[in-house]
C-alpha positions, 0 to 999 in steps of 0.5 A: 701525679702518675705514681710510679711503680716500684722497681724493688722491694724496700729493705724491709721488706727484703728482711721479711722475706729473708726471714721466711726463707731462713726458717724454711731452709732450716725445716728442710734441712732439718727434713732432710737430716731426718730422711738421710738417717733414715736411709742409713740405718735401714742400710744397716739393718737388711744384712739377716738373710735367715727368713724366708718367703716373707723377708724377701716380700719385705725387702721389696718393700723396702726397697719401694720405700727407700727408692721413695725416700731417695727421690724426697731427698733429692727434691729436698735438695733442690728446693734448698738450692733453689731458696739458697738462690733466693737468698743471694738474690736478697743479698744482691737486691734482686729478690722479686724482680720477675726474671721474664718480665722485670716486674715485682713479683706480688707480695702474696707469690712470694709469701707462697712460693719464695723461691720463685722468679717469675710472676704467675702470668709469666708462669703460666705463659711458659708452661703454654 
């Protein structure tokens, strides 16, 4: 007797992966929280303009390390959308279906990267 391959994952599973996503969207939430006040209060703290030389060596600093920050929270954002996505996906029993292929996505691909919808095969045919 030929098994045949699974098509989803089972509603346990779903649960498993649903909770992985769940404490990722809350760590980078809680990241992204963090870096916006960040930003905010150093918003708030260039207005001294008694200094010298040496103040506008550290406003270009700044400037450096806000323009990092910035850029962190707008892949912050889009990795929150992209497991928001995941989790309709579970919701709509979809999770880890490749969307090239119709194949599962591994167990051990998803547990790395859960919000992906392509197998590594895949992955790697399209960056060909």
């Amino acid at each position: 007797m030929v098994q045949e391959e699974k098509k989803r994952y089972s509603e346990e599973d779903l649960k498993e992966f649903a909770v992985l996503i769940s404490q990722k969207l809350e760590a980078t939430r809680n990241e992204l929280n963090y870096i916006k006040e960040t930003l905010s209060k150093r918003n708030d703290s260039g207005t001294d303009n008694t200094s010298g030389n040496s103040k506008a060596l550290e406003d270009g600093a700044d400037t450096s390390e806000r323009e990092n920050l910035s850029q962190l929270a707008v892949r912050l954002q889009k990795f929150i959308q992209q497991l928001e996505a995941a989790m309709v996906r579970i919701k709509n029993g979809t999770y880890g279906i490749c969307k090239d292929t119709g194949k599962l996505i591994p167990k051990e691909r998803l547990r790395a990267v859960p919000h992906t919808q392509q197998t590594i095969e895949a992955k790697l045919r399209q960056s060909n």
